[in-house]
NUNU-859597 format. One line per field, with one value per residue (C-alpha): residue number from 1; residue in one letter; y, z, x. Coordinates in steps of 0.2 Angstrom, whole numbers, plus 5000, padded with zeros to 4 digits. Example, Ala and Ser with C-alpha at 12.3 -4.5 7.8 and 13.67 -1.06 7.14 Angstrom:
// NUNU-859597
lummar: (1, 2)
loti: (a, s)
y: (4978, 4995)
z: (5039, 5036)
x: (5062, 5068)
//
This chain:
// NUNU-859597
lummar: (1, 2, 3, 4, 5, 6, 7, 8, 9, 10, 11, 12, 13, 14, 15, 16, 17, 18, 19, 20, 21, 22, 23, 24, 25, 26, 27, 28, 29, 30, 31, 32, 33, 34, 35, 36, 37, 38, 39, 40, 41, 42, 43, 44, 45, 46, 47, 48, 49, 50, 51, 52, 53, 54, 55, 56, 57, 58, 59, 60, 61, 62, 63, 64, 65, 66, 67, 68, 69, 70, 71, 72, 73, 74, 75, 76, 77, 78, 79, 80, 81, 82, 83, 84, 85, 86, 87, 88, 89, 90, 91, 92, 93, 94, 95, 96, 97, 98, 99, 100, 101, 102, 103, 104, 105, 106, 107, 108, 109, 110, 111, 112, 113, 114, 115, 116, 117, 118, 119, 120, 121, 122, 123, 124, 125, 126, 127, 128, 129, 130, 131, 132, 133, 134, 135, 136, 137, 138, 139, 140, 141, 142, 143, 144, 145, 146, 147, 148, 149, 150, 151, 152, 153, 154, 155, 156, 157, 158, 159, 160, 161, 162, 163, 164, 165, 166, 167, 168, 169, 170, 171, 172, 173, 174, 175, 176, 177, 178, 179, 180, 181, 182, 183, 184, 185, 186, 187, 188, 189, 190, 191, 192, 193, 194, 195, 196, 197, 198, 199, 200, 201, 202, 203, 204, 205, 206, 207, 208, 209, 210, 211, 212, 213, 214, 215, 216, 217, 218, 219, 220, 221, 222, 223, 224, 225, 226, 227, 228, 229, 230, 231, 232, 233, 234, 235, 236, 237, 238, 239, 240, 241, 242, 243, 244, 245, 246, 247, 248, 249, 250, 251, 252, 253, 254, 255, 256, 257, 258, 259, 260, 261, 262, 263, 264, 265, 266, 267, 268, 269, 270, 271, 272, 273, 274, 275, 276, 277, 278, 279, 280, 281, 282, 283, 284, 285, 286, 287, 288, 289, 290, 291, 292, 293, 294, 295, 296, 297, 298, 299, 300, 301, 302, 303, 304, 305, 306, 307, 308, 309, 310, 311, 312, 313, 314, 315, 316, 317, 318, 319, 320, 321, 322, 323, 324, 325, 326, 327, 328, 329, 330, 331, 332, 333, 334, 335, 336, 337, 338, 339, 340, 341, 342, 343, 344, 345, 346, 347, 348, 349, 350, 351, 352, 353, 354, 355, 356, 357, 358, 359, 360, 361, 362, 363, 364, 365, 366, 367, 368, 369, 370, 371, 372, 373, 374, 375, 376, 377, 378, 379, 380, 381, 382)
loti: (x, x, x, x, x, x, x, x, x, x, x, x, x, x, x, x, x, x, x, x, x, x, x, x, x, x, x, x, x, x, x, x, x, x, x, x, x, x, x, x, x, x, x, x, x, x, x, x, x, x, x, x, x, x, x, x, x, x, x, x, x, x, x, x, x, x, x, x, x, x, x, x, x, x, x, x, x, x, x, x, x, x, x, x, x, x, x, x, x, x, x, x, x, x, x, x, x, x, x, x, x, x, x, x, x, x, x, x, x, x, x, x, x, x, x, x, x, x, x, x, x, x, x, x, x, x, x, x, x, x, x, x, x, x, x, x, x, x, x, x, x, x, x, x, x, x, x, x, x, x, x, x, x, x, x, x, x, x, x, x, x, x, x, x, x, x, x, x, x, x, x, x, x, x, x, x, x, x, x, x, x, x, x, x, x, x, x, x, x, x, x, x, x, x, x, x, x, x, x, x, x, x, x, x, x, x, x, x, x, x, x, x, x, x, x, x, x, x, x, x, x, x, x, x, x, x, x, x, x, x, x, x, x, x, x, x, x, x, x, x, x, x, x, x, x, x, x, x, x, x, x, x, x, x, x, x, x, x, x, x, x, x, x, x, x, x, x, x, x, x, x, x, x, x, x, x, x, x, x, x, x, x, x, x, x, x, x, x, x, x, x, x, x, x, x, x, x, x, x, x, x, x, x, x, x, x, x, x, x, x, x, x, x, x, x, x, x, x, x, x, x, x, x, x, x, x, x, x, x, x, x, x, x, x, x, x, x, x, x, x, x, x, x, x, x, x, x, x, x, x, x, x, x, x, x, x, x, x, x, x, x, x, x, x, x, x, x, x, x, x, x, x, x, x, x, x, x, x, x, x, x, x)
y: (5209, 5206, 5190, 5185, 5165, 5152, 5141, 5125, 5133, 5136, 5121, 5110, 5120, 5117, 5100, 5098, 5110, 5100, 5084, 5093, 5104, 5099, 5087, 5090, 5102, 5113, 5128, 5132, 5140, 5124, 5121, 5136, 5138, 5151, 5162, 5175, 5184, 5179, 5186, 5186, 5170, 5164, 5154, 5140, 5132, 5121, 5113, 5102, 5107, 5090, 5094, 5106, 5109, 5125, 5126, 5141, 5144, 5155, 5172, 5189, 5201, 5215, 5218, 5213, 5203, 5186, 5179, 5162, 5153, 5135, 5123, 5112, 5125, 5136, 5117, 5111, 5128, 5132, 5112, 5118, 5133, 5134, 5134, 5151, 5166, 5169, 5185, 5186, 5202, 5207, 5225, 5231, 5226, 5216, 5200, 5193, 5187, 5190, 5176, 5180, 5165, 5168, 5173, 5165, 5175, 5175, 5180, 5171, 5172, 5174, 5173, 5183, 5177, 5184, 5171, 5157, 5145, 5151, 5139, 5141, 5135, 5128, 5134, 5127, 5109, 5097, 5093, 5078, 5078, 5062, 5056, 5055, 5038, 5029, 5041, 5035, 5016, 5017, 5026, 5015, 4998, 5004, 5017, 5004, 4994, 5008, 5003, 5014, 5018, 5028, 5016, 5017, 5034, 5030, 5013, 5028, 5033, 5030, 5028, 5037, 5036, 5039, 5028, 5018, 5003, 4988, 4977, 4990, 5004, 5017, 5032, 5025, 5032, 5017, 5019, 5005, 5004, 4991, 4988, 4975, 4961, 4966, 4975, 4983, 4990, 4997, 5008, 5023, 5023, 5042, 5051, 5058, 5056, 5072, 5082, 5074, 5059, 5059, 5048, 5053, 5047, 5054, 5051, 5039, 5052, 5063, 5049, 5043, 5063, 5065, 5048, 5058, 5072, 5063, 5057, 5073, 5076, 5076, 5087, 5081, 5083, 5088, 5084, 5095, 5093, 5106, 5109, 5104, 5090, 5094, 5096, 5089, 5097, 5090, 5102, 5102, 5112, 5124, 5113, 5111, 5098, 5101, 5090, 5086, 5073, 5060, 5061, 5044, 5029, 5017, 4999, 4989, 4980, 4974, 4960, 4954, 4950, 4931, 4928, 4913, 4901, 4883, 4884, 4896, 4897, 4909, 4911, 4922, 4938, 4938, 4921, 4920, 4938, 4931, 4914, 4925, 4936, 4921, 4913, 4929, 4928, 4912, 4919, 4934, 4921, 4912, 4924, 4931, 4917, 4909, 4894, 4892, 4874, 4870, 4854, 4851, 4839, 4834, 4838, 4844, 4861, 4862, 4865, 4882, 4876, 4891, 4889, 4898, 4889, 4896, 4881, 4890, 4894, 4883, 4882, 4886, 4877, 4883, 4878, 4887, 4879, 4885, 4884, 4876, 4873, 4865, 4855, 4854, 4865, 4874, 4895, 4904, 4924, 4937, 4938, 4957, 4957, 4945, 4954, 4971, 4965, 4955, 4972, 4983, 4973, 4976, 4960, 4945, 4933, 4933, 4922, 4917, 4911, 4904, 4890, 4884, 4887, 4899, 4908, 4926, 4924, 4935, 4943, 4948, 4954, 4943, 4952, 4966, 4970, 4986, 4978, 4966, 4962, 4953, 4946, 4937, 4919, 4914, 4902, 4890, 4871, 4864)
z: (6471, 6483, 6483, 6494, 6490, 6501, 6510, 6503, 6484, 6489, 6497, 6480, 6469, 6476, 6480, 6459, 6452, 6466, 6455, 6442, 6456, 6452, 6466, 6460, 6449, 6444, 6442, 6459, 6453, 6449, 6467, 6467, 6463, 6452, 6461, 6444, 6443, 6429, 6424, 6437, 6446, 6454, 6443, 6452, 6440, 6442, 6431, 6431, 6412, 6407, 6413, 6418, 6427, 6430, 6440, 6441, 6458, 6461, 6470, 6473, 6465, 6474, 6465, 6447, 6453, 6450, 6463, 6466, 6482, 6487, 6486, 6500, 6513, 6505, 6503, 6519, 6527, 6519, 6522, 6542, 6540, 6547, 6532, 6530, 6519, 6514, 6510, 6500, 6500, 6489, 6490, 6475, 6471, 6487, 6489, 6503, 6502, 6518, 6521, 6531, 6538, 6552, 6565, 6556, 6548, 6540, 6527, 6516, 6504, 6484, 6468, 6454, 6443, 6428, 6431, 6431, 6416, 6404, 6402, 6386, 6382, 6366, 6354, 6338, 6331, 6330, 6344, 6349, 6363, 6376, 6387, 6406, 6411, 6395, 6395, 6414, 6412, 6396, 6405, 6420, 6409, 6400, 6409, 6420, 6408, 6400, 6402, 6418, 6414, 6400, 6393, 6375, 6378, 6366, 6378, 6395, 6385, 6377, 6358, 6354, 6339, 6328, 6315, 6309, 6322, 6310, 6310, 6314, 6307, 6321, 6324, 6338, 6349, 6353, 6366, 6369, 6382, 6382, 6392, 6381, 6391, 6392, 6381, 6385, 6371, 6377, 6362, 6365, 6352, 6348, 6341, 6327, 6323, 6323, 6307, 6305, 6310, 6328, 6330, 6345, 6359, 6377, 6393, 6405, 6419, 6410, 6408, 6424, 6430, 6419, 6426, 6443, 6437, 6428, 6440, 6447, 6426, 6422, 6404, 6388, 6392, 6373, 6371, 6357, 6350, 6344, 6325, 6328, 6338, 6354, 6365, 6370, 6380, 6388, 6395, 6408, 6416, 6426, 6424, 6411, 6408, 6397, 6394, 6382, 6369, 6365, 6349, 6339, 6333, 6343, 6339, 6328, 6341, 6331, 6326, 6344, 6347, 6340, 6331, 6333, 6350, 6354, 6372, 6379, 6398, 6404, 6422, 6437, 6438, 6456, 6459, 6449, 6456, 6473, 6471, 6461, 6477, 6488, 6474, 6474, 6493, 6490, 6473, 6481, 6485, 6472, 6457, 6455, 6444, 6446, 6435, 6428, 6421, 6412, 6413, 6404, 6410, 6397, 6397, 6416, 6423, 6420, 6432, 6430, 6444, 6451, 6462, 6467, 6476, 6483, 6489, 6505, 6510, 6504, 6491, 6487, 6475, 6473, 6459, 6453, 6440, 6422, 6406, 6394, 6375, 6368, 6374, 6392, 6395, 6407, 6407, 6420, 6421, 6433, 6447, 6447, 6427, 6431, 6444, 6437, 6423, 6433, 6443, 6429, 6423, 6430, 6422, 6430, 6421, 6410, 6396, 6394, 6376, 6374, 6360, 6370, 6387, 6376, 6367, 6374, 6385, 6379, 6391, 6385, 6396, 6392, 6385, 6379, 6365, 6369, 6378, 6376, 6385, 6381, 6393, 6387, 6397, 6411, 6405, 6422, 6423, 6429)
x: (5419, 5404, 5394, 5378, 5376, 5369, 5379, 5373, 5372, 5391, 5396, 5388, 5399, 5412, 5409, 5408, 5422, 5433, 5436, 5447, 5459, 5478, 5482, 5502, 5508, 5520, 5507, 5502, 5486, 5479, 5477, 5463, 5445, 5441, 5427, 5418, 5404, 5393, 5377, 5371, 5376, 5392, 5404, 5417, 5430, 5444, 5457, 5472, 5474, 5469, 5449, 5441, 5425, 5414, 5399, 5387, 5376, 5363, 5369, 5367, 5378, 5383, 5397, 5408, 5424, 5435, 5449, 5455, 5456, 5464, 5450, 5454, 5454, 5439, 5428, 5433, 5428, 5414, 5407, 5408, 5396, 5380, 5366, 5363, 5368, 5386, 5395, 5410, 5419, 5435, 5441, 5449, 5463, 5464, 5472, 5462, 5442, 5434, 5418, 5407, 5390, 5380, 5392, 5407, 5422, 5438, 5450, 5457, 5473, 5469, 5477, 5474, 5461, 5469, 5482, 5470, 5472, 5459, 5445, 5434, 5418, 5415, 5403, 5410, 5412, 5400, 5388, 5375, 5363, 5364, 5351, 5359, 5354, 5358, 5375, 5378, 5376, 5387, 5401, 5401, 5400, 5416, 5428, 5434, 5443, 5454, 5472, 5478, 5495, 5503, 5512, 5501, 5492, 5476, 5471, 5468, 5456, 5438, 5435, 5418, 5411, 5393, 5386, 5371, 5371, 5377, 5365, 5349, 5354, 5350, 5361, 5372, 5385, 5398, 5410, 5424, 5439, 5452, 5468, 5478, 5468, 5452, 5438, 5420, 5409, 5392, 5381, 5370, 5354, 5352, 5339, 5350, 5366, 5376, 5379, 5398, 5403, 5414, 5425, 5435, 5447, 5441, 5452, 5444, 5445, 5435, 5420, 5423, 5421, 5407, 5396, 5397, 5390, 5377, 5367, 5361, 5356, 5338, 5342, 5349, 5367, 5376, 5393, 5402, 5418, 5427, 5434, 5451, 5445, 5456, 5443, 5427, 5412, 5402, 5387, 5372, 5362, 5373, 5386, 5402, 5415, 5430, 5443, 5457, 5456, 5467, 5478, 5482, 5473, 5462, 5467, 5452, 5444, 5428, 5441, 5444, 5423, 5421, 5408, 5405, 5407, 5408, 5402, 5387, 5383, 5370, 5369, 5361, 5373, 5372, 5376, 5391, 5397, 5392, 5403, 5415, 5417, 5422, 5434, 5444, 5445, 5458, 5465, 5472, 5486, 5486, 5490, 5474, 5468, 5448, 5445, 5428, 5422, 5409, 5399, 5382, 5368, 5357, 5337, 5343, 5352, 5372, 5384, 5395, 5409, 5421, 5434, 5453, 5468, 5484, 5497, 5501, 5483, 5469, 5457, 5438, 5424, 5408, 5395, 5379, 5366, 5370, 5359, 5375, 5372, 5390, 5403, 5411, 5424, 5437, 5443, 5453, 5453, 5458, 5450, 5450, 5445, 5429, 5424, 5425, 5413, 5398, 5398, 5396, 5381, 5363, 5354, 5347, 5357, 5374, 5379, 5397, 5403, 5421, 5427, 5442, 5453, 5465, 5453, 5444, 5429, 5414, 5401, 5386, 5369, 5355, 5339, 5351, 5361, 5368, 5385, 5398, 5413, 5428, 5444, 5456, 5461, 5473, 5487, 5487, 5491, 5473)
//
């Protein structure tokens, strides 16, 4: 193999491919980036076995060939060149690729490509095409709340499915996350909905990978799931994801969204994430717990109070103005949990909806319809 590529073409590949390299496992090979001509271009691909991802650069093949490399010393290298033109050189048969940039040099110890896990792309299965930016805000509204241990495998991942939106009717792509104390559902509005229904679990890591890569998406990105539906795709322009689904059944969490509530306070997101921020200072000692109470004013503002207390350490009480229809009342969450979801919102103003201090709180962006989040209450003694 003998490749001319620039050094920044090559340093970006790698920079992708590196998110799915094997940070332990019992495969050594899954510590390498595989290096393959392709039509032309240069390929990068990387895999832990749960995802995989391959990138393809622009590059000018002197030579046919495949290797592997380690990625870390390979990315870390190639991140210290000079931008200019670099040469990869395998001899036949060789063990060693020699890189050469500008008046740099070295050799480096390869594996055999034939040894590398084989990656395939998908060309079966069903398939529906995703706009990035409304792909990227679903992903990040959601992936944070699957559950992060694998205790119940199904809740590490995303449900994803198609169907005519329930109340609109528009093809709509929902995806929905859950831990056992938390739920986010945000809805993608297609143009079409795919030829079969999908209804699919996808592992967090593999959205949370995919959101990344997203941003530098200007193209439809079209995710396909394969026939036996173990694998999902996910593919852009000179870019593929891979990754494996998750088998079982996602729990019916349409049941756990209220629909109805006794209490409804909208409020400015950046106030309450700002008086959320400094709550959580003092509920670092103090369990984890912020206490929210309610306190409507007739004809006037309301008063959304927020405060945290640890015995040992002190306590803090902010209030913001609040537009409240209902009666007065008091919640407690998690300080982590409410945080995580008035950062996932990029809204002026929030609305809160609960019916008691034991019942779920539900989030829901004012002036949109596509997202709704649900936490379930702190039990504390007020």
């Amino acid at each position: 193999m003998k490749v001319q590529v620039l050094q920044e073409n090559l340093q970006r590949g790698l920079a992708i491919v590196g998110r799915a390299v094997a940070t332990r496992s019992t495969l050594p090979i899954t510590a390498n980036v595989l290096l393959q001509t392709d039509k032309g271009r240069l390929k990068l691909a990387a895999t832990d076995l749960d995802i995989a991802i391959s990138a393809w650069v622009g590059a000018k093949i002197d030579e046919e060939g495949a290797t592997t490399v380690p990625s870390r010393l390979i990315t870390d290298f190639v991140s210290s060149l000079p931008p200019a033109t670099a040469l990869l050189e395998i001899p036949d048969r060789g063990r060693q690729v020699r890189l050469e940039c500008a008046r740099n040099e070295s050799t480096i110890t390869a594996m055999d490509a034939e040894d590398f896990p084989r990656i395939n792309s998908i060309s079966d299965g069903v398939a529906v095409q995703l706009e990035p930016r409304a792909l990227r805000r679903a992903i990040d509204r959601v992936e944070f709340a699957a559950a992060s241990d694998d205790s119940r495998p199904v809740l590490t991942g995303v449900h994803v499915k198609s169907a005519p939106h329930e109340k609109t009717g528009a093809p709509t792509l929902t995806l929905a996350s859950a831990d056992g104390f938390r739920l986010a559902v945000a809805e993608i509005t297609l143009s079409a909905l795919p030829d079969d229904p999908i209804e699919v679990i996808i592992p967090a890591r593999a959205l949370r990978e995919l959101g990344r890569l997203a941003n530098d998406a200007n193209e439809p990105i079209e995710m396909r799931i394969n026939a036996q539906k173990t694998q999902v795709q996910f593919a852009m322009t000179d870019v593929e994801l891979v990754a494996q689904l998750i088998q079982g059944t996602f729990p019916n969490y349409r049941q756990l969204i209220p629909e109805s509530s006794g209490t409804t306070c909208t409020v400015s997101v950046e106030e309450f994430k700002r008086e959320t921020r400094i709550a959580a200072i003092f509920a670092r000692d103090g369990s984890g717990i912020i206490r929210l109470q309610l306190q409507p004013n007739s004809g006037l503002p309301g008063t959304l109070t927020i405060s945290a207390r640890a015995d040992e350490i002190g306590n803090n009480e902010g209030s913001i103005d609040a537009e409240i229809v209902g009666d007065a009342t008091k919640i407690a969450f998690n300080s982590r949990y409410l945080q995580d979801v008035l950062n996932a919102l990029s809204v002026e103003k929030v609305a809160l909806e609960m019916t008691s201090p034991s019942s779920q709180g539900v989030f829901r962006p004012v002036g949109e319809t596509d997202y709704v989040h649900v936490v379930m209450p702190m039990f504390v003694q007020c």
